[in-house]
N, C-alpha and C positions, 0 to 999 in steps of 0.2 A: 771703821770697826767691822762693816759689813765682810771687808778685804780681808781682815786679819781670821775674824773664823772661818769663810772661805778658804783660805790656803792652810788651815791649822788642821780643816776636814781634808781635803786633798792629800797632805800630807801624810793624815794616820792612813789613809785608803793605800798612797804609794810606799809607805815605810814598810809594808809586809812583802811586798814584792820585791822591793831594793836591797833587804836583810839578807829575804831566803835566797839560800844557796842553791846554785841550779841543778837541778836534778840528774842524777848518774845515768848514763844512756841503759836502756835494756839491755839485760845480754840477750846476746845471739841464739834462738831459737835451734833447736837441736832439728836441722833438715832433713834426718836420716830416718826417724824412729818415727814411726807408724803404721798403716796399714795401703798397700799398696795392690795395683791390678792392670794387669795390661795381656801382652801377649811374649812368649821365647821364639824366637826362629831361628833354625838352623840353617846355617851358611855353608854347612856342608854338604845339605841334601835336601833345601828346602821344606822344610817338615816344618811348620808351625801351629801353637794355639793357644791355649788362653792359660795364663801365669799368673798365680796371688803369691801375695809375700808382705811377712809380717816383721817388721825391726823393732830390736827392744836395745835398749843399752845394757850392760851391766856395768857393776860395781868397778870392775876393774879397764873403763874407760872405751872396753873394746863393745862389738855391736853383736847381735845374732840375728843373723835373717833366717828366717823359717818361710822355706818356697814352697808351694802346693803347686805346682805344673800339672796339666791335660794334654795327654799322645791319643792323638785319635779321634777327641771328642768322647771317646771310656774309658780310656787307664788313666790312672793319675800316679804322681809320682811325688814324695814329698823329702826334701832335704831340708839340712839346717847346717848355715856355713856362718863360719866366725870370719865379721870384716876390721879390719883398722878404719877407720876415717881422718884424712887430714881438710881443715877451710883451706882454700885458695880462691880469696875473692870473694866473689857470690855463689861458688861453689863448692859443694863437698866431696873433696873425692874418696875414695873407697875400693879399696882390695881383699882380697880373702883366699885361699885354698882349702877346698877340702875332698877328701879320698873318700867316693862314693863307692867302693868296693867294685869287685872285677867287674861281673855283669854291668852297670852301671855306666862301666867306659872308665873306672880309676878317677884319678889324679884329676880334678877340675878345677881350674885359676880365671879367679874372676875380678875386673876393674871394670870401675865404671865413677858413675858423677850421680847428682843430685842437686837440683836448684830449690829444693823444699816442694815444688809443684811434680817433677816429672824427675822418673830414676832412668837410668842409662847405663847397662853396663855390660861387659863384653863375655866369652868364659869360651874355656878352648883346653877341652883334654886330648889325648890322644888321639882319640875316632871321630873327636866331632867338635868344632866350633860353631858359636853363634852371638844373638844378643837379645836381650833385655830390655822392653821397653815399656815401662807402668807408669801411671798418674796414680796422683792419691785417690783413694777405695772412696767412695761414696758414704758418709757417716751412718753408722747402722742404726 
């Protein structure tokens, strides 16, 4: 007798486990959008310094990073470029072009990656190449 409500409890304990169906994996955490802070340096002239940059998604799939750049340690510069992202793996990659008007340097094409922790990305207009190197910004 002892046996049989012993295993009748057991039972009800493992039939909720045995029923339910296994849980749908999470989806994949969006690597790209956030608040980012590192440094730009120039590969064409050595010029570097301190770069923030904020990604948002929109609606229609594509990203905008809004850069705040520092030349100098007192000019700052501030753009805002439309990227695509594709996953490849455990990372994201990401491209964009955008026409920062003449003074500026024109025409800037930028790729790079993101592993969710650290962004990376290249950018090379006419007068000037370089790159991109941030980790996620410190929670305000």
């Amino acid at each position: 007798m002892r046996l049989g409500i012993l295993s009748g409890i057991l039972l009800c304990l493992a039939l909720p486990l045995i029923a339910a169906a296994p849980a749908p994996p999470p989806a994949p955490a969006d690597l790209l959008v956030g608040d980012w802070e590192g440094t730009w340096t120039s590969t064409t002239n050595g010029a570097s310094d301190s770069l923030r940059c904020t990604v948002t998604k929109g609606d229609d799939g594509k990203y905008t990073a809004a850069f705040d750049a520092t030349f100098w340690k007192i000019f700052r510069f501030k753009s805002t470029v439309t990227l695509t992202a594709t996953v490849d793996g455990r990372l994201w990659r990401f491209r964009g072009e955008q026409d920062l008007g003449f003074l500026a340097g024109g025409v800037y094409k930028y790729e790079g990656h993101t592993d969710g922790q650290e962004f990376y990305s290249t950018y090379d207009s006419k007068n000037d190449k370089g790159i991109f190197r941030m980790k996620r910004a410190a929670a305000k």
